[in-house]
C-alpha positions in Angstrom: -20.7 -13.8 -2.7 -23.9 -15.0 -1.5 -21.9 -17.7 0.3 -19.5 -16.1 1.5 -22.2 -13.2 3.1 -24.5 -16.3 4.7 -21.4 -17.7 6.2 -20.6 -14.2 8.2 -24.3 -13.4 9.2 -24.3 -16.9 10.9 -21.3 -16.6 12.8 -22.8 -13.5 13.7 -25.9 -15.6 14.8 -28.7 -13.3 12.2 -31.1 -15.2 10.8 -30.7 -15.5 7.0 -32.5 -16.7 3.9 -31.3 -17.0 0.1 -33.8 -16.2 -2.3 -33.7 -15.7 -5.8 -34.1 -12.7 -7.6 -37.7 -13.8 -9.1 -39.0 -14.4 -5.9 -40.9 -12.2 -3.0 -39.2 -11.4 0.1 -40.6 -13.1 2.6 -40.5 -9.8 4.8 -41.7 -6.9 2.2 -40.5 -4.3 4.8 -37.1 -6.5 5.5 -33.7 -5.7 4.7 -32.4 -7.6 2.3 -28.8 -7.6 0.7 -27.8 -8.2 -3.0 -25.1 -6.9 -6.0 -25.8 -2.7 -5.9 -27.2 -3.5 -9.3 -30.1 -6.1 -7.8 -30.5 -3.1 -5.1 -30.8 -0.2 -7.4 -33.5 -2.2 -9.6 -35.4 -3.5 -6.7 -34.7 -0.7 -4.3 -36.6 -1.1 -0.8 -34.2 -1.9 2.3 -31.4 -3.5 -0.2 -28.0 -3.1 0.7 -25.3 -3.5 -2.2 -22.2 -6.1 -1.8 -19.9 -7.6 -3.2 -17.6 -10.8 -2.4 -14.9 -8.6 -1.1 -17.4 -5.7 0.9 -19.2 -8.4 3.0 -17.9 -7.1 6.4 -18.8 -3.5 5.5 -22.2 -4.6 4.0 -23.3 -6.3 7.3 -21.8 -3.2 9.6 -24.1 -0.7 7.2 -27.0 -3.6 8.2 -25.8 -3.0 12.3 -25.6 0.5 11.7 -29.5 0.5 9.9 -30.7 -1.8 12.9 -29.4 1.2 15.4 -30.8 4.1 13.6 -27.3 5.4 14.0 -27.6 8.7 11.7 -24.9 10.5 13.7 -21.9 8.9 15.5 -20.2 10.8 18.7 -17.8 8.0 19.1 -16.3 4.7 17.8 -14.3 2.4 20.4 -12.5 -0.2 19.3 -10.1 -2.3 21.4 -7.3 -4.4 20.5 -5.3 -7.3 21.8 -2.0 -7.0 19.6 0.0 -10.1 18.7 0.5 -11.7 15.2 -3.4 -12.5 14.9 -4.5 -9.5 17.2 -8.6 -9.7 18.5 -10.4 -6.9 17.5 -13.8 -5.5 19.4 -15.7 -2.3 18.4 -18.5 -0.7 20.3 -20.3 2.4 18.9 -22.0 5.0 21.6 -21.0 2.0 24.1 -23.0 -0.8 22.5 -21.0 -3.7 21.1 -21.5 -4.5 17.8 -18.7 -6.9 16.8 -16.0 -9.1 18.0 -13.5 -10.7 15.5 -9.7 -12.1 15.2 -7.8 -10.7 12.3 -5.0 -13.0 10.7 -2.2 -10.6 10.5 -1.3 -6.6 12.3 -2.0 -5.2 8.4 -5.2 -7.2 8.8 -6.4 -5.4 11.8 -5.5 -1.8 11.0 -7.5 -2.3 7.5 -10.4 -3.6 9.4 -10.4 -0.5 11.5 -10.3 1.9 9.2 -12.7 0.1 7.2 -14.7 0.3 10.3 -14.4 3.9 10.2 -15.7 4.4 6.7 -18.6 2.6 7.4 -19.4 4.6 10.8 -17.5 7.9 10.3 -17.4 9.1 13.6 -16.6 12.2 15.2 -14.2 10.6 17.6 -12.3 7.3 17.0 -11.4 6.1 20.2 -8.3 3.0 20.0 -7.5 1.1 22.8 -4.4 -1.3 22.6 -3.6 -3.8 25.2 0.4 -3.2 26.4 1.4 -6.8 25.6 3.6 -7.9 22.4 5.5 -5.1 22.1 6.7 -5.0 18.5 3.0 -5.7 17.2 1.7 -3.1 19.6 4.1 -0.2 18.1 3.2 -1.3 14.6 -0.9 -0.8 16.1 0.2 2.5 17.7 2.1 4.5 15.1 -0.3 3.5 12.2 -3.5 4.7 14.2 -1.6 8.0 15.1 -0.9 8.4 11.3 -4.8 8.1 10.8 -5.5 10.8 13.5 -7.5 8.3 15.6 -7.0 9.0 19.6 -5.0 6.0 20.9 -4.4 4.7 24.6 -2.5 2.0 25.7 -4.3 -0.5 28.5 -2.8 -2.5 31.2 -4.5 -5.9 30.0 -2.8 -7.9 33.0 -6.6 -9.2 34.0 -7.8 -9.0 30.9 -7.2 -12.9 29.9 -9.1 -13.8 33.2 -12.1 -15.6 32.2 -10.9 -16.3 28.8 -9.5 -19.0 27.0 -6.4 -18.9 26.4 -6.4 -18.1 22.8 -9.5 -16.1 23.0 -8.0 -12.9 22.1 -11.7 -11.5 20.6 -13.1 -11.6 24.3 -9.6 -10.0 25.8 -10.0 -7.2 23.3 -13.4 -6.2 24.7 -12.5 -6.2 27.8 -9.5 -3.7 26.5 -12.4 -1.3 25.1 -14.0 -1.2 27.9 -10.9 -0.2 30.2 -9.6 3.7 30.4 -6.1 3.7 29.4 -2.5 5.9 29.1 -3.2 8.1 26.1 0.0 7.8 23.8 1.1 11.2 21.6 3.5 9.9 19.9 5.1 7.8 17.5 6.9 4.6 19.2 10.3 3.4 17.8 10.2 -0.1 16.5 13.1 -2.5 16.6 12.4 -6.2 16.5 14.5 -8.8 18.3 16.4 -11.0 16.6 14.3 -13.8 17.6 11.3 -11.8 16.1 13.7 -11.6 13.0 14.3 -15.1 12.9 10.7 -16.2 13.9 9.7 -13.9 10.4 12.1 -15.3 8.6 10.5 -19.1 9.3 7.3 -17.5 8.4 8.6 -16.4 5.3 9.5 -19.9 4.1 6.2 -20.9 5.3 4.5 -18.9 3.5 6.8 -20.1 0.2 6.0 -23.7 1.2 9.6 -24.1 1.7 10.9 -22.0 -1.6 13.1 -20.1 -0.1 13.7 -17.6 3.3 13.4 -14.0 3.2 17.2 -12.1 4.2 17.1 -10.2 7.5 16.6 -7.2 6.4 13.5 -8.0 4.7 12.4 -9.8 7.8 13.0 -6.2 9.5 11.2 -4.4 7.0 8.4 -7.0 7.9 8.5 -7.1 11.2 8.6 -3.1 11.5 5.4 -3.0 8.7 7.6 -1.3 5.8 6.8 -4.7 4.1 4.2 -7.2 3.6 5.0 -10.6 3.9 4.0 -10.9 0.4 6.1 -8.2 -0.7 9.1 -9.5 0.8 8.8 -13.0 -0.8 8.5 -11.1 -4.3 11.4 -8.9 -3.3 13.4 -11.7 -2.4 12.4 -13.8 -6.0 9.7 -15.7 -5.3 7.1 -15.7 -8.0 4.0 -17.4 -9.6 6.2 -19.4 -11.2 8.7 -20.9 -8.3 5.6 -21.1 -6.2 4.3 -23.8 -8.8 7.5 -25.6 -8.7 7.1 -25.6 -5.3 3.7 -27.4 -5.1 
């Protein structure tokens, strides 16, 4: 855990120390982070984590920083794709940027962003490019309640690099777009089948391919990857075989 949490706070360029339980804080007044067992004994400006609450551990640290008792709004803005970037602002002030590794990746981080701020208003912006992974985005954020608005991101790339999709999504949060009501239909194309299908036996390490109708499952988000393989046969035990 303590790793894991040093590793994150870097990349999000704060300063950081490890120090052991039997020693002072170098900052009495600080905030420090620990297991909520180390936080309830010691108390002061602890925050509790764990290994797998590290990203909502540091937003509670942003949101302490801030003095954010009360938030009006949450803005987050997305450019959709396989690995979609992800940028969140809160009253207007950025607070994060990241690149999530799969579509069920990014709508967990947003709602986990939402527990952690629980706004009044959850505003999603999604850039109009990829269409299948932009649906998925779409109808799962309506299904939360959030208020979601698709964005022309035609200049949104301009300035970035190319596979800079963090930056494009910030510049998607900070555009006004067409507000969508409802629920988009999602069909993949049979080269987004096939292209799911590959990734299926990627993920196996060659074991075997998932059938097309478990690539559309995938590909429309009634299925995790994961859940497909084990649908299709693949267990612990082929995956060892397979090593």
């Amino acid at each position: 855990m303590a790793y894991r949490l040093l590793r994150e706070l870097q990349a999000k360029h704060l300063n950081a120390q490890l120090v052991g339980t039997d020693e002072d804080l170098p900052d009495p007044g600080g905030w420090w982070f620990g297991t909520p067992e180390e936080v309830e004994r010691f108390g002061g400006n602890g925050i509790g984590t764990t290994a797998e609450t590290v990203h909502e551990s540091i937003h509670r640290l942003y949101r302490s920083f801030r003095e954010l008792d009360v938030v009006h709004r949450l803005t987050v803005g997305i450019d959709p794709g396989p690995r979609p970037g992800c940028a969140w602002l809160v009253e207007g002030m950025l607070l994060g940027k990241s690149q999530d590794e799969s579509v069920e990746d990014a709508i967990q981080h947003v709602i986990g962003l939402v527990h952690v701020y629980s706004p009044k208003i959850v505003d999603v912006r999604i850039g109009h490019g990829s269409p299948l992974h932009r649906d998925r985005l779409i109808n799962r954020f309506l299904v939360e309640g959030f208020q979601v608005s698709q964005v022309n991101e035609a200049r949104t790339s301009r300035g970035s690099g190319r596979h800079d999709h963090s930056s494009s999504a910030l510049k998607i949060a900070l555009l006004k777009g067409e507000p969508i009501l409802a629920k988009r239909t999602v069909e993949p194309t049979e080269g987004e089948l096939r292209n799911t299908q590959r990734l299926s036996r990627k993920r196996s390490k060659g074991a075997l391919t998932i059938s097309l109708e478990e690539a559309h499952d995938v590909a429309c988000g009634l299925l995790t990857m994961d859940e497909a393989l084990q649908r299709a046969g693949y267990s612990d035990s082929l995956r060892e075989s397979s090593i």
